[in-house]
LUMSE-522768 format. One line per 3 residues: number of its first residue (from 1); for each residue x, y, z of C-alpha. Coordinates in nm, 2 decimals. Layout:
BEGIN
NUM> X:Y:Z ~ ...;
END
This chain:
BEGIN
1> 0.10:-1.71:-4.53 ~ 0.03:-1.78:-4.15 ~ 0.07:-1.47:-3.90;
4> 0.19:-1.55:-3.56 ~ -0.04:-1.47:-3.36 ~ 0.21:-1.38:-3.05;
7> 0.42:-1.15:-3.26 ~ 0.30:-0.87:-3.11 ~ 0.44:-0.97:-2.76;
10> 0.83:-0.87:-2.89 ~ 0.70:-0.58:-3.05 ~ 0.53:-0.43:-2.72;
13> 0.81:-0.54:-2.54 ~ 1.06:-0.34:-2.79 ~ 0.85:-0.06:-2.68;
16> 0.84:-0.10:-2.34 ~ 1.26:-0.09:-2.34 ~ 1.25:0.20:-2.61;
19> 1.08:0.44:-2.34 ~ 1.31:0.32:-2.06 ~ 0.98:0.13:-1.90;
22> 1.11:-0.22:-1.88 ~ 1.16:-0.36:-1.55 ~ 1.30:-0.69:-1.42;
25> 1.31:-0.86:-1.11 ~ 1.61:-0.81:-0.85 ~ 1.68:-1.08:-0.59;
28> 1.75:-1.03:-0.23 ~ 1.92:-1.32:-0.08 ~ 1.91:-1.28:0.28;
31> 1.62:-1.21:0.53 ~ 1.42:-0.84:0.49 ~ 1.59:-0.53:0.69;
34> 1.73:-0.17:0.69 ~ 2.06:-0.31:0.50 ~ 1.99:-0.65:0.24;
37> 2.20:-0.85:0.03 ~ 2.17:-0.76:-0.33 ~ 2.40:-0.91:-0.58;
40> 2.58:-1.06:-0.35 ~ 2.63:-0.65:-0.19 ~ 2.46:-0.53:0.12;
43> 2.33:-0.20:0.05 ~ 2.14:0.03:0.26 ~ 1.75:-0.07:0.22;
46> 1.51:0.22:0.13 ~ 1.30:0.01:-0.11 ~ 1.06:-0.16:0.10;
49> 0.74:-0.13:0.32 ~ 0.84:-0.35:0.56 ~ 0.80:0.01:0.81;
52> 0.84:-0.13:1.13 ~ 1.14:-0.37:1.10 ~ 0.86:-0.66:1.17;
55> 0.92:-0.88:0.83 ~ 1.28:-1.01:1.00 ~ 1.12:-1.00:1.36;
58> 1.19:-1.38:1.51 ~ 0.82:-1.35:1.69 ~ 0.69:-1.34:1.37;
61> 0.87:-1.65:1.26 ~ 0.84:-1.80:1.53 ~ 0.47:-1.74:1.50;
64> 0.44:-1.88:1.15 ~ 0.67:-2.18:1.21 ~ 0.42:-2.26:1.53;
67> 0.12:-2.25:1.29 ~ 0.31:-2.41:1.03 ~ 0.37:-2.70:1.23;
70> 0.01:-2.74:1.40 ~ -0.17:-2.66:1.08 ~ 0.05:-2.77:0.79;
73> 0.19:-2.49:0.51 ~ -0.15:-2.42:0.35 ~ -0.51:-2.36:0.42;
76> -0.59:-2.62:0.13 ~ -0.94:-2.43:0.02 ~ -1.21:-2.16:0.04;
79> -1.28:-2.02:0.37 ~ -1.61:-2.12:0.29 ~ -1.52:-2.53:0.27;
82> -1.23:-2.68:0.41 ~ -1.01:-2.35:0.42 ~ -1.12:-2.16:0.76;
85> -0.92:-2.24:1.07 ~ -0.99:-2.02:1.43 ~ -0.68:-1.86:1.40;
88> -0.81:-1.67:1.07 ~ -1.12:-1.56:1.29 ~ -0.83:-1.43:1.57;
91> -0.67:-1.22:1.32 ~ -1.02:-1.10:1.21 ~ -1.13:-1.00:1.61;
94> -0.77:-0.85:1.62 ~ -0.79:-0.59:1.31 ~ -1.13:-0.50:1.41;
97> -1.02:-0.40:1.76 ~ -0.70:-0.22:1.62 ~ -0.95:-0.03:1.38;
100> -1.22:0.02:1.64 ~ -1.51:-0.16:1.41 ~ -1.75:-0.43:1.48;
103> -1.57:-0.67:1.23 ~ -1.34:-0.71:1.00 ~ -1.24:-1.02:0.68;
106> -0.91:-1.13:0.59 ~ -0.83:-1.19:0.24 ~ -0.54:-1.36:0.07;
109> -0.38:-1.03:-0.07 ~ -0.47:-0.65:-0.02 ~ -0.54:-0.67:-0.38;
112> -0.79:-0.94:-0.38 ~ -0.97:-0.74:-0.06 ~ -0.99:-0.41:-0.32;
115> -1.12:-0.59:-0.62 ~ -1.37:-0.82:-0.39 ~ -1.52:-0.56:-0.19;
118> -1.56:-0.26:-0.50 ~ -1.71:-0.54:-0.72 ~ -1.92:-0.66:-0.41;
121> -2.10:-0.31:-0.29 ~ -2.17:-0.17:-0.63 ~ -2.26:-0.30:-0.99;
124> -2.39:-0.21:-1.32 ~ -2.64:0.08:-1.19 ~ -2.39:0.29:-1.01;
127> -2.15:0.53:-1.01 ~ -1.80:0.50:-0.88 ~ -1.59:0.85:-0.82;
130> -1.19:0.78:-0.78 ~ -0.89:0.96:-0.68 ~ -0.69:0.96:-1.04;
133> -0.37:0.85:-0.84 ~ -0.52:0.54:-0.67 ~ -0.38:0.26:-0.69;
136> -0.39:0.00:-0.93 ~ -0.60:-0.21:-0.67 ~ -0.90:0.06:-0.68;
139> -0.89:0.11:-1.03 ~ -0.90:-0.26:-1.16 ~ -1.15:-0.34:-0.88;
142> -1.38:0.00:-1.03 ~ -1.37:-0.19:-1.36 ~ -1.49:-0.53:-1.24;
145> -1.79:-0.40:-1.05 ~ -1.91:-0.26:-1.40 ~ -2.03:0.06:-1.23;
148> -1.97:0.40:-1.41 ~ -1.62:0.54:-1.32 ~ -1.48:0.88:-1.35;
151> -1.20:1.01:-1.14 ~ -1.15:1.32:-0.99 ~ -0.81:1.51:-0.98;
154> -0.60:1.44:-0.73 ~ -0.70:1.51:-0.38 ~ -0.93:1.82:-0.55;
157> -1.23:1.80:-0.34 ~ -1.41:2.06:-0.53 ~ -1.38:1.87:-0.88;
160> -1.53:1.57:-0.63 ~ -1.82:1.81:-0.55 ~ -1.86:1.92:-0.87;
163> -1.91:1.54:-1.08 ~ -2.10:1.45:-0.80 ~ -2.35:1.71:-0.84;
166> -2.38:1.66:-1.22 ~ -2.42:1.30:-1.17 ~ -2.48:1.16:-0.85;
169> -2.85:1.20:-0.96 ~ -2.85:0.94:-1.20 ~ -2.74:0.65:-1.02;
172> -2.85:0.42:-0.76 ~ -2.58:0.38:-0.52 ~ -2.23:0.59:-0.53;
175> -1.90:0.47:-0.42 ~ -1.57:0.71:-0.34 ~ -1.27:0.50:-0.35;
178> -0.94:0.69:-0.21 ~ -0.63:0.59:-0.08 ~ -0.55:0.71:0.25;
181> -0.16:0.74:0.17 ~ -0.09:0.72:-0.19 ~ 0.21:0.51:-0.21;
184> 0.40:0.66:-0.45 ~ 0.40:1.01:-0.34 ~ 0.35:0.99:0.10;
187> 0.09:1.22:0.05 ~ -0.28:1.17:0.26 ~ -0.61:1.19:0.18;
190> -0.83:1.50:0.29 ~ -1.07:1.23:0.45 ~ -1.26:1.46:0.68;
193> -1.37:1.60:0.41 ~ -1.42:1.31:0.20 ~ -1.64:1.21:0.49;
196> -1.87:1.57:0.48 ~ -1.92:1.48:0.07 ~ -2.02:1.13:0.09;
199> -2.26:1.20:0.38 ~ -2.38:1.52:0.11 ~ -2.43:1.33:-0.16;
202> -2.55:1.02:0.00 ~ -2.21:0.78:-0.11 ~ -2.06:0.52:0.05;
205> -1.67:0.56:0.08 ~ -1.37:0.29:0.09 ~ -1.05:0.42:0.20;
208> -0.76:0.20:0.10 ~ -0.52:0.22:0.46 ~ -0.27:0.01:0.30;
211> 0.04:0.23:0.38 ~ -0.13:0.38:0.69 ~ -0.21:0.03:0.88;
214> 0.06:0.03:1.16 ~ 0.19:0.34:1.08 ~ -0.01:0.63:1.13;
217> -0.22:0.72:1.39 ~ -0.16:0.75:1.75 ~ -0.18:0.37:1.81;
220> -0.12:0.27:1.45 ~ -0.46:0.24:1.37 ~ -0.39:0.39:0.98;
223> -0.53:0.77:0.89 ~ -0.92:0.72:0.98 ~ -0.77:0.71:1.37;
226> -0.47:1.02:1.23 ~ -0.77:1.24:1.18 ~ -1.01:1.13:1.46;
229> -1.23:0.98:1.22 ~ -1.29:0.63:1.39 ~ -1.65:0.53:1.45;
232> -1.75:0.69:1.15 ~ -1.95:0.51:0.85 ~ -1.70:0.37:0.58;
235> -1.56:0.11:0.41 ~ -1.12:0.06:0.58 ~ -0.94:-0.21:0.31;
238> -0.55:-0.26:0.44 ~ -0.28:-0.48:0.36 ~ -0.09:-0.72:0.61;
241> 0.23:-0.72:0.38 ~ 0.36:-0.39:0.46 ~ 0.44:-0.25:0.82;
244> 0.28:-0.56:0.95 ~ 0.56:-0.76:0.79 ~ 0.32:-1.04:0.67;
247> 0.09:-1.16:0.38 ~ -0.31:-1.06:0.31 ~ -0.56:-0.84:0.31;
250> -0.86:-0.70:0.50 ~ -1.17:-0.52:0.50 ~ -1.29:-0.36:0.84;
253> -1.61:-0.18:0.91 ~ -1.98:-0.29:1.02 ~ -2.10:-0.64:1.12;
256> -2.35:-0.64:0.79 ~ -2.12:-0.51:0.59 ~ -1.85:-0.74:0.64;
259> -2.12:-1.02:0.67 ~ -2.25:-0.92:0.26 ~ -1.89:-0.94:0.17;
262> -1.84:-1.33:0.35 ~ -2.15:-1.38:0.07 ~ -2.13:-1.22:-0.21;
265> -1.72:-1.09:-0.22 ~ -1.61:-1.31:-0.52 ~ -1.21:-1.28:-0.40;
268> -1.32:-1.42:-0.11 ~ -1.52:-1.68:-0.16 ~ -1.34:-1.85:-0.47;
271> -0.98:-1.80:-0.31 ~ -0.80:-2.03:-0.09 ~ -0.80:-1.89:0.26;
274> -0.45:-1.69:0.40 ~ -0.21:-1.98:0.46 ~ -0.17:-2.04:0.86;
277> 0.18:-1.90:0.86 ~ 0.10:-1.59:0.75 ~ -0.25:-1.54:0.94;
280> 0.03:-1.64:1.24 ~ 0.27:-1.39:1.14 ~ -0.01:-1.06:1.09;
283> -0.18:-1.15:1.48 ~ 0.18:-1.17:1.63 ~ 0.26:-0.84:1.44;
286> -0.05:-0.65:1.55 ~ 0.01:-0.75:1.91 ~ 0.40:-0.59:1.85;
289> 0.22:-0.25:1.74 ~ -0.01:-0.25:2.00 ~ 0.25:-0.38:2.29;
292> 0.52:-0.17:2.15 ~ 0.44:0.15:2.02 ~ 0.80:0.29:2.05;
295> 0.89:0.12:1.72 ~ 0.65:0.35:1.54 ~ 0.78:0.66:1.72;
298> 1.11:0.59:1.63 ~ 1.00:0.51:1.27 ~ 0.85:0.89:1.27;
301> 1.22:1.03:1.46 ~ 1.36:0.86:1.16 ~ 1.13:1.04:0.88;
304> 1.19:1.39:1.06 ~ 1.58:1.33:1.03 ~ 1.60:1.25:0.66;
307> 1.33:1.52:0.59 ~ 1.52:1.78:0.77 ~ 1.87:1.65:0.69;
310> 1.82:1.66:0.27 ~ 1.67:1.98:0.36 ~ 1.97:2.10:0.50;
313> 2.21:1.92:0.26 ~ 2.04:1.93:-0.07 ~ 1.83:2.28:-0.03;
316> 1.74:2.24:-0.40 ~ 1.59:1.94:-0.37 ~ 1.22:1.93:-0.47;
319> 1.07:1.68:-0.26 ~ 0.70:1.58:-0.35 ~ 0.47:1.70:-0.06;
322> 0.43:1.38:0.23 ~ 0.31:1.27:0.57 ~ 0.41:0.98:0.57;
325> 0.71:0.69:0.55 ~ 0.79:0.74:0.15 ~ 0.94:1.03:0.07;
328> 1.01:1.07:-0.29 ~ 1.17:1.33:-0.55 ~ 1.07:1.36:-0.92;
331> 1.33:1.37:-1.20 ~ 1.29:1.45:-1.59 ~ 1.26:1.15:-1.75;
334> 1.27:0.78:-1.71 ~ 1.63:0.74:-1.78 ~ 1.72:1.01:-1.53;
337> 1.57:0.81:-1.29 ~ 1.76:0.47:-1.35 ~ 2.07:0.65:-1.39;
340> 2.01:0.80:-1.06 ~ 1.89:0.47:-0.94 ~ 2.21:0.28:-1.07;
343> 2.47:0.52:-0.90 ~ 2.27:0.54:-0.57 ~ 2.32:0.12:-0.57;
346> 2.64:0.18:-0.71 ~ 2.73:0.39:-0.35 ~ 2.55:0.10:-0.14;
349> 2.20:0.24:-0.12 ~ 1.87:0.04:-0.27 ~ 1.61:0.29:-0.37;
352> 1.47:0.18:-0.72 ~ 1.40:0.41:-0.96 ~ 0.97:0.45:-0.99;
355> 0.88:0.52:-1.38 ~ 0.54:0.53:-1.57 ~ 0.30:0.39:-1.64;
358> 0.34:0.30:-1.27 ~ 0.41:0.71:-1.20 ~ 0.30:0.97:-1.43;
361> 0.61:1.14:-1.36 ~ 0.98:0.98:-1.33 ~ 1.09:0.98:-0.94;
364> 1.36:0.79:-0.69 ~ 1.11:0.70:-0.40 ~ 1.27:0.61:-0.04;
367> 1.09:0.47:0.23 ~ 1.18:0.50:0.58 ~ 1.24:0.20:0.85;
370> 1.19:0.22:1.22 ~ 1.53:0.03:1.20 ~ 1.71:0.26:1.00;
373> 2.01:0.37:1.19 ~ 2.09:0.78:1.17 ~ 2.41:0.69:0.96;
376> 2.18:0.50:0.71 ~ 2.02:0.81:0.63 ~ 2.32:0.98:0.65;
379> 2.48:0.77:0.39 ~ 2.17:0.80:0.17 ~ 2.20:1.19:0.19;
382> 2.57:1.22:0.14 ~ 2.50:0.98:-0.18 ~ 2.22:1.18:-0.32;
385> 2.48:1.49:-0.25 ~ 2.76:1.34:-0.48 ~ 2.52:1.24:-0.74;
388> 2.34:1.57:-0.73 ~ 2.68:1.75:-0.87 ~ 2.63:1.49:-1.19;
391> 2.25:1.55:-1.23 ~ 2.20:1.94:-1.10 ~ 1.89:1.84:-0.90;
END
């Protein structure tokens, strides 16, 4: 009797729907902004973490279609071979001077920066101490370095204390890894703190400013500038997909660091460099934030409305602690959330349902827009209202 050796694919899958995990891909059909086209709908967009309006910006189009046109649609290989083009090293000079360090490498995905860099500073002889909700980044990059992991609970800097002084001891080097907003909460990082233990215990510490880059800080500089911590030793990774409206990733910090990484970061050096219309896109974007820092402020007016305004309206509301963008809500169980999530798109207002193992708890998680207009939120508060009477939350 031959046994397919695949069958256990529609079995896991069977259990995937059974626990109301499955997911599936929904199409937007028109270009990114505060209301999209979904279904052939517009609803009201509080799914994405496109912050700053900047995805759908025409100087960021314009940039890529420029670069497009002078340096064709891809980089055609590795950075270190045919792949590197000026305008890569102009993005490079440009994060660095946003995040006030001596350099800074662009990588083709935020994703590829986390798992390059981890695997790059530390290795089979050391110790790696994470946040348990970091994201998936941080934790797969942990387990390719090969270094001995154990988180720490969230934010709890006195369990981080406490493993490091039963086993920093036995290891050579020692790496914190943190998010500096954890993306499916809003909450930040205590990294003044984080700081005063790695210094202790002799670690090096990489703070992941994905949600932060553009958004925090007084001149968008991510949380190490939100709690005066610039010029300090550490290892900054960000995205330029979020609130920069582009593509890629980056690490910023010290010339030698950043130099070890051009050598010895595998995601780097086996990946074909950041096409030119994205590198294009990212440098026109970081000029916007620095040229135009009214678009964050109004981003934070916005966050302070719907904050105040579900206060107000829905009083028993539990809203998961955050300083940031995402504000989110937890509800029972994974069906309770799709339910909710169905009748909010149902009144014209995108904002997915989050379920494990993403989550460990069921939530609805909105994130706020610069270009939100007040009667966005308004509509997105009145719909939680109606839907509130249906689900007593």
């Amino acid at each position: 009797m031959t046994i397919d050796p695949y069958a256990w694919i529609e079995q896991s899958l069977a259990t995937i729907h059974r626990a109301d995990w499955y997911r599936a891909v929904q199409a937007l059909s028109d270009r990114p902004g505060a209301t999209v086209v979904l279904a052939g709908r517009e609803v009201i967009n509080f799914a994405s973490n496109d912050y700053l309006g900047l995805a759908g910006d025409e100087r960021l189009i314009a940039a890529a279609i420029a670069a497009t046109r002078e340096f064709g649609t891809g980089s055609t290989g590795s950075r270190l071979l045919s792949g590197h083009r000026q305008l890569h090293r102009d993005l490079e000079k440009a994060i660095a001077s946003l995040k006030q360090t001596e350099d800074a490498l662009v990588f083709s995905s935020g994703y590829l920066a986390n798992l390059g860099a981890i695997a790059a500073v530390v290795g089979k002889r050391d110790l790696i101490v994470s946040d348990q909700y970091n994201h998936s980044s941080l934790k797969n990059g942990a387990i390719l370095s090969g270094a001995t992991i154990i988180e720490y609970s969230h934010c709890d800097v006195v369990a981080l204390k406490t493993q490091l002084s039963q086993q920093r001891q036995n290891y050579r080097r020692c790496l914190i890894l943190t998010d500096s907003v954890f993306s499916m909460d809003g909450d930040l990082c205590p990294l003044p703190t984080l700081l005063e233990i790695a210094e202790e215990f002799n670690c090096m510490l990489l703070v992941d400013e994905a949600h932060a880059t553009g958004v925090i800080g007084k001149n968008g500089a991510g949380c190490v500038e939100h709690f005066g911590c610039t010029g300090k030793q550490l290892i900054q990774i960000g995205t330029l997909s979020k609130a920069l409206g582009s593509l890629g990733g980056y690490v910023a910090g010290s010339a030698n660091l950043i130099d070890f990484l051009r050598n010895r970061a595998p995601t780097w050096i086996y990946t074909t460099g950041l096409s030119p219309a994205d590198t294009a896109a990212a440098l026109a974007a970081i000029q916007i934030v620095q040229q135009e820092p009214q678009r964050g402020k109004q981003l934070w007016r916005n966050v302070d409305y719907l904050k105040n305004f579900m206060q107000q309206q829905l009083p028993h509301l539990k809203l998961l602690p955050t300083q940031s963008p995402i504000v989110c809500f937890q509800l029972p169980s994974p069906g309770d959330a799709l339910r909710v999530g169905k009748h909010l798109k149902e009144a014209g207002i995108f904002a997915p349902a989050i379920r494990p193992p993403t989550v460990p708890t069921s939530r609805i998680r909105i994130s706020v827009m610069a270009t939100h207009k007040t009667e966005h939120i308004e509509e997105l508060v009145a719909a939680l209202k109606h839907i509130g009477i249906r689900f007593d939350f």
